[in-house]
Kinemage of the C-alpha trace (Angstrom):
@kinemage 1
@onewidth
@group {chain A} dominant
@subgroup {mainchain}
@vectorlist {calphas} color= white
{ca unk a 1} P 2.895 -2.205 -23.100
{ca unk a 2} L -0.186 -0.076 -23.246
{ca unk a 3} L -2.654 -2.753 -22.834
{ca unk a 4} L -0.927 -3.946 -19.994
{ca unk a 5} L -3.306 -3.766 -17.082
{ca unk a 6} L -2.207 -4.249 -13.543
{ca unk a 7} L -3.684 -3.685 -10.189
{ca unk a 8} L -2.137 -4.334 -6.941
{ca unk a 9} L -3.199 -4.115 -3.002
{ca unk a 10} L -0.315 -1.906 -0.746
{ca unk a 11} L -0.502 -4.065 3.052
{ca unk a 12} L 2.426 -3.523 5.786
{ca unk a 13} L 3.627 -6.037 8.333
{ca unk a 14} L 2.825 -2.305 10.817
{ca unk a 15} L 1.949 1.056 10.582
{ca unk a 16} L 4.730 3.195 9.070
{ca unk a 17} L 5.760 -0.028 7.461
{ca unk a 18} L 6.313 2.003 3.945
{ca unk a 19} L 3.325 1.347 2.388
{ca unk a 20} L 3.054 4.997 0.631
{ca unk a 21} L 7.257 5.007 0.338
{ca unk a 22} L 6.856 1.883 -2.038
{ca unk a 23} L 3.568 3.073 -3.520
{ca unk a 24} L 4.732 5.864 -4.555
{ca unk a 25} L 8.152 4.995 -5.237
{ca unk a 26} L 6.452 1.830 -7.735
{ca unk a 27} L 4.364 4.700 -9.064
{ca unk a 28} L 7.320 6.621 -10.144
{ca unk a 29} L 9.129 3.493 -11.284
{ca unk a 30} L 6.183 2.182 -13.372
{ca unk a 31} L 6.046 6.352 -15.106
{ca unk a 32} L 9.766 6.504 -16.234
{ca unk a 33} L 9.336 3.144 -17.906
{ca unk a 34} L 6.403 4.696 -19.658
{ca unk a 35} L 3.243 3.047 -18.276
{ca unk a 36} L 0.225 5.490 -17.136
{ca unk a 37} L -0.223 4.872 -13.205
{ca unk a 38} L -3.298 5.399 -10.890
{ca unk a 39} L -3.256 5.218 -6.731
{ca unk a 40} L -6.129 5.370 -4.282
{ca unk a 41} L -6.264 5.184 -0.474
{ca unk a 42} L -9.896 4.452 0.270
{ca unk a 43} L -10.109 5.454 3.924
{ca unk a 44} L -7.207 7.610 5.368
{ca unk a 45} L -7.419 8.374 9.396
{ca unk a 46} L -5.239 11.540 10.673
{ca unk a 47} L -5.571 14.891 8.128
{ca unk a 48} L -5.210 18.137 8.176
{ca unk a 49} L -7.557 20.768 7.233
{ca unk a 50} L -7.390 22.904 4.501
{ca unk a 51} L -9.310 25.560 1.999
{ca unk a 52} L -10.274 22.000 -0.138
{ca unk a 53} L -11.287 20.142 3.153
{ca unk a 54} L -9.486 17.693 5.074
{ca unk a 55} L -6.035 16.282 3.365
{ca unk a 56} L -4.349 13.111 4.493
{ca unk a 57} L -0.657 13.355 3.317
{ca unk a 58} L -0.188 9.771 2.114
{ca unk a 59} L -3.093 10.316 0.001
{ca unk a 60} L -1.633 13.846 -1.187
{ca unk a 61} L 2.063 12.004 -1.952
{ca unk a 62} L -0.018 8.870 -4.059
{ca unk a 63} L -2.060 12.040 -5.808
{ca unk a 64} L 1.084 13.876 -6.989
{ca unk a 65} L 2.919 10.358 -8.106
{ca unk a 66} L 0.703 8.846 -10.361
{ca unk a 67} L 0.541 9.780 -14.299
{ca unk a 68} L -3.923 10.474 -13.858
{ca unk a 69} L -4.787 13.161 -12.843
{ca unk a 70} L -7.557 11.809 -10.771
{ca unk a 71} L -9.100 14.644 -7.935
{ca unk a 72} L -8.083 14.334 -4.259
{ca unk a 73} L -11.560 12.987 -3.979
{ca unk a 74} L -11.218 9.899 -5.653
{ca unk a 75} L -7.711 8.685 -3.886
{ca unk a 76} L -8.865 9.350 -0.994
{ca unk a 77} L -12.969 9.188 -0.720
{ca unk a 78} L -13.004 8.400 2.827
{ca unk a 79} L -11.290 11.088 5.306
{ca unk a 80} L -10.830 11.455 8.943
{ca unk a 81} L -8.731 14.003 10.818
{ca unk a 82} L -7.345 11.903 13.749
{ca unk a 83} L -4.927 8.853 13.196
{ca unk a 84} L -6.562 5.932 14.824
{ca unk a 85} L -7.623 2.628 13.856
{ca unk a 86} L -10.164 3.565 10.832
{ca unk a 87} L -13.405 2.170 12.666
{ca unk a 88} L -12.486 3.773 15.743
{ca unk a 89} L -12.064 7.141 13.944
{ca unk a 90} L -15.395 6.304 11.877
{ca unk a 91} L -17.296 5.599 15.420
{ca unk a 92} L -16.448 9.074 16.748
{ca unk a 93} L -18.255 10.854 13.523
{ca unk a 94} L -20.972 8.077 13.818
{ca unk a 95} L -20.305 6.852 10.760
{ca unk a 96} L -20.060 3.344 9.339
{ca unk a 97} L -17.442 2.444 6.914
{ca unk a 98} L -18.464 -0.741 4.586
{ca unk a 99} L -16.320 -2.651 2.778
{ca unk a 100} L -18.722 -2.929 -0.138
{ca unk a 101} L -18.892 1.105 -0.632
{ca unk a 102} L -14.883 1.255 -0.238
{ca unk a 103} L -14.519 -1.402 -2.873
{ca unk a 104} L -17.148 1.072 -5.169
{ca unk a 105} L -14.443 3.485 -4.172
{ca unk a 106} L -11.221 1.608 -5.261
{ca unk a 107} L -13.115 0.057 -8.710
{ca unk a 108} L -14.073 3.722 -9.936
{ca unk a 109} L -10.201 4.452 -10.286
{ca unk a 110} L -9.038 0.840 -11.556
{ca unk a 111} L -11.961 1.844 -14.168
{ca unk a 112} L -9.389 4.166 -15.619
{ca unk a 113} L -7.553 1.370 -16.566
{ca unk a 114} L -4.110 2.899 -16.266
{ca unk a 115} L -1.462 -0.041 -16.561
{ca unk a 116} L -0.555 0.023 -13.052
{ca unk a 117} L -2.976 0.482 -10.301
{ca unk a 118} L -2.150 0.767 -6.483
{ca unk a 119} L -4.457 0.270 -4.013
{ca unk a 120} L -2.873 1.362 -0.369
{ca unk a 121} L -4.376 -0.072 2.792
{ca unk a 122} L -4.581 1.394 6.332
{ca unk a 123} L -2.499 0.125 8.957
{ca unk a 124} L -2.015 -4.065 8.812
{ca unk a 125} L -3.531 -6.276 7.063
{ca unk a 126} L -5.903 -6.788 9.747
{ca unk a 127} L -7.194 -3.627 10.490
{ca unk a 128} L -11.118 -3.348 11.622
{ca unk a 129} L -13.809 -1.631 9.558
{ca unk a 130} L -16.394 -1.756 11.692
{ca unk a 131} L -17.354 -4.991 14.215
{ca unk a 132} L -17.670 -7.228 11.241
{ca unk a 133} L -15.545 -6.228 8.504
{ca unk a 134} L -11.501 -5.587 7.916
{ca unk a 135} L -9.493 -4.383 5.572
{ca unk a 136} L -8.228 -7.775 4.396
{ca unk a 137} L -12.143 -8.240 3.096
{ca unk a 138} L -11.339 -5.581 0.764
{ca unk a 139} L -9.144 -7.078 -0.851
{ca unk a 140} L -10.976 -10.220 -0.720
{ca unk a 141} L -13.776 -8.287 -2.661
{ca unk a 142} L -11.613 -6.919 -5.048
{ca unk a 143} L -9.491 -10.330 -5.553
{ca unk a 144} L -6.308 -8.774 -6.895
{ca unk a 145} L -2.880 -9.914 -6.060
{ca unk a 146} L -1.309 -8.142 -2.728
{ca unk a 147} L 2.048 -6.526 -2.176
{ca unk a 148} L 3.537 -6.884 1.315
{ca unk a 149} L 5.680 -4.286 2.712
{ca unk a 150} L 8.169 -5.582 5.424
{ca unk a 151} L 10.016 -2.586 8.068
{ca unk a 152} L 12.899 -4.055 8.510
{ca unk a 153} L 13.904 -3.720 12.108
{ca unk a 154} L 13.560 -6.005 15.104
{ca unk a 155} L 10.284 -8.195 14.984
{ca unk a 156} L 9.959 -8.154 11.292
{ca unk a 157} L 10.266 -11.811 10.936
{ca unk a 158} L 7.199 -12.508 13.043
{ca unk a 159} L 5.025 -9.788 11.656
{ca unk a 160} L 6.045 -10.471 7.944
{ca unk a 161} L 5.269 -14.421 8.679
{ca unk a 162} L 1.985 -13.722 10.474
{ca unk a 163} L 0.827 -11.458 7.738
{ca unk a 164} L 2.091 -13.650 4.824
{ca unk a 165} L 0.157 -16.500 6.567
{ca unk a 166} L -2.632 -14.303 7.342
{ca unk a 167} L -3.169 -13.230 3.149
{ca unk a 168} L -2.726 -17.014 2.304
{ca unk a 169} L -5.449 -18.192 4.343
{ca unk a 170} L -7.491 -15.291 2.811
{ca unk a 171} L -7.812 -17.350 -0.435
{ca unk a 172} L -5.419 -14.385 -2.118
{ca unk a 173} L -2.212 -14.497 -3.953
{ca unk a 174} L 1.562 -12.067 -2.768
{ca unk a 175} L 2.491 -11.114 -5.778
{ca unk a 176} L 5.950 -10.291 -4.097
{ca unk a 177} L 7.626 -8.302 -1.372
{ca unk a 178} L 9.951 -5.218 -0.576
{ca unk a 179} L 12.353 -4.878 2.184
{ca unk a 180} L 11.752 -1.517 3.922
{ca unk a 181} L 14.426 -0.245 5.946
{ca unk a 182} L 13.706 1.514 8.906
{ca unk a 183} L 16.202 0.855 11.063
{ca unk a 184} L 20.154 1.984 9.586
{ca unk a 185} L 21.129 0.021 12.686
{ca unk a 186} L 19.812 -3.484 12.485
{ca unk a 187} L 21.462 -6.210 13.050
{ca unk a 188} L 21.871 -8.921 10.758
{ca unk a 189} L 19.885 -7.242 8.302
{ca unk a 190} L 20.913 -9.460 5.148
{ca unk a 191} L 20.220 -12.507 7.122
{ca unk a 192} L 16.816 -10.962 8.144
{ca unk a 193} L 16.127 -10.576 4.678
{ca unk a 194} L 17.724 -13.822 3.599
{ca unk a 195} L 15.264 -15.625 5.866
{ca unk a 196} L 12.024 -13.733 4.633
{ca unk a 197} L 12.796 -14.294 1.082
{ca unk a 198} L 13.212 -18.418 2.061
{ca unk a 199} L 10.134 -18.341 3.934
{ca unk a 200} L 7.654 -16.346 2.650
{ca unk a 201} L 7.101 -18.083 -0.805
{ca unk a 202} L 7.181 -15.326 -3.075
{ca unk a 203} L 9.610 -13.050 -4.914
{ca unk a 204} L 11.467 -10.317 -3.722
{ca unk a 205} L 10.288 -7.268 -5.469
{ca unk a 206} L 13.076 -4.885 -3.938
{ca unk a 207} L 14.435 -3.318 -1.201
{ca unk a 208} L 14.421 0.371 -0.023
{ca unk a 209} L 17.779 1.841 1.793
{ca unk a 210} L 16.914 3.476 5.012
{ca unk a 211} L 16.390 7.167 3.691
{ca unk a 212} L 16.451 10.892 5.284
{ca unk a 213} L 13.556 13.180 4.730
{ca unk a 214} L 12.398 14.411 2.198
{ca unk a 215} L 12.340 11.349 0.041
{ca unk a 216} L 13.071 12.163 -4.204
{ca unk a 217} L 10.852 8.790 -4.968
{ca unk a 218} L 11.921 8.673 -8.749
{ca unk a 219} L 15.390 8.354 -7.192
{ca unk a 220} L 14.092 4.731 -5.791
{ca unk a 221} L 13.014 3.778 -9.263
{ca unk a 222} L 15.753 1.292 -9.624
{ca unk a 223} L 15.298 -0.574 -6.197
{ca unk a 224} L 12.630 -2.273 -7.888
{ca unk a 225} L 12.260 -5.228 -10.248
{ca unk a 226} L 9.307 -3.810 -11.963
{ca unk a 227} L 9.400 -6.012 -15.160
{ca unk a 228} L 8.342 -9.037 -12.472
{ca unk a 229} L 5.950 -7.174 -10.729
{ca unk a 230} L 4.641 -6.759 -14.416
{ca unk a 231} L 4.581 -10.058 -15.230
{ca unk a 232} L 2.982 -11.298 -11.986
C-alpha cells in the first residue's frame, strides 16, 4: 500500500460544485484506510486576511485534511482576496498567472509522493488564466487522470455532459465521478444520476447526501469507493 502513488485533478460541472467537499472528504477517506495524503489549490480567488497573510478557506479545509504537513504556502501558492474568475482577479493586481509556474506549483507537492494526491481546480473546467491559457491546460501539463464533481440540482445533466465532453477532447482520462447533492429537493434525483452514470463513460466514485454546515468530512469516508479510485 505504501508505494502506492496516486494523483488526481478536483474539476466541477460549476462553482460550489463540491470540489473541496469531495477533496477533502477523499482526503479523509484515503487517511483512515492508512495511506499518507497531500492537497494543493494552486490559485485560490476570494481570502481573507490574516496575521500569516491572505487565507482562502478551501485551501485552509484541504491544509487541515491531508496526512503532510505541507505550509499554507505550498497548497495554496497563488492568493487573491476577491472571488472572481482567477485572471480577472490576477488583472486587477497586474499580475499574470501562467500555467507553466502553477504546474511548478502543483509538482513540488506531488514530489512528496504521498499515496494520494489532490489537485483542486478553480471554478469549471474551463476557467481562464490569462487570454491564452485555462485551467484545463493545467491539467493537460500535468497529464494525470481528472475527477469530476457533479451538483446535483437542475441543469446538471448539461453541465456534467459538456464538461465530460470538454476533458475528453482534452486528450485526458475521468478517472470517475461523485454525485454532489445540493439540492434536498430535486426531482428525480436517482434518475438524474442514473442517466449520468449511462452517459458519461466512467465509474461512479460516490455520492455525497445533501449536508448542513459544518461538514465532519471523515463522516463521508464511506460514500466513497476508494479501493477503485485506487486502482484507476
Amino acid at each position: 500500500m505504501t508505494d502506492l502513488r496516486k494523483s488526481f485533478f478536483i474539476t466541477g460541472t460549476d462553482t460550489d460544485a463540491g470540489k473541496t467537499l469531495v477533496c477533502c472528504a477523499l482526503l479523509k477517506a484515503a487517511a483512515l484506510a492508512g495511506y499518507s495524503t497531500a492537497a494543493i489549490k494552486p490559485v485560490a480567488a476570494g481570502a481573507s486576511m490574516t496575521a500569516g497573510g491572505l487565507r482562502n478557506q478551501d485551501a485552509l479545509l484541504l491544509q487541515a485534511a491531508s496526512t503532510f504537513q505541507l505550509l499554507y504556502e505550498q497548497v495554496n501558492p497563488v492568493c487573491f482576496s476577491q472571488a472572481m474568475a482567477p485572471h480577472l482577479a490576477a488583472k486587477k493586481k497586474n499580475k499574470r498567472l501562467q500555467v507553466e509556474r502553477l504546474a511548478g506549483f502543483c509538482r513540488g507537492v506531488m514530489m512528496h509522493r504521498a499515496n494520494l494526491t489532490l489537485i483542486e481546480g478553480a471554478g469549471g473546467w474551463r476557467v481562464p488564466l490569462n487570454d491564452q491559457e485555462y485551467m484545463s491546460d493545467l491539467v493537460k501539463q500535468l497529464k494525470i487522470p481528472v475527477i469530476l464533481v457533479v451538483g446535483m440540482k437542475l441543469g446538471c445533466l448539461n453541465h456534467a455532459l459538456l464538461t465530460a465532453e470538454a476533458i475528453y477532447r482534452d486528450g485526458l482520462h475521468i478517472a470517475g465521478w461523485v454525485a454532489n447533492r445540493l439540492d434536498p429537493d430535486m426531482v428525480c434525483y436517482e434518475e438524474n444520476r442514473d442517466t449520468l452514470q449511462a452517459q458519461l463513460e466512467t465509474q461512479l466514485l460516490g455520492e455525497i447526501p445533501f449536508l448542513p454546515s459544518p461538514v465532519d468530512f471523515a463522516q463521508l469516508a464511506g460514500c466513497f469507493a476508494l479501493d477503485q479510485l485506487m486502482k484507476a
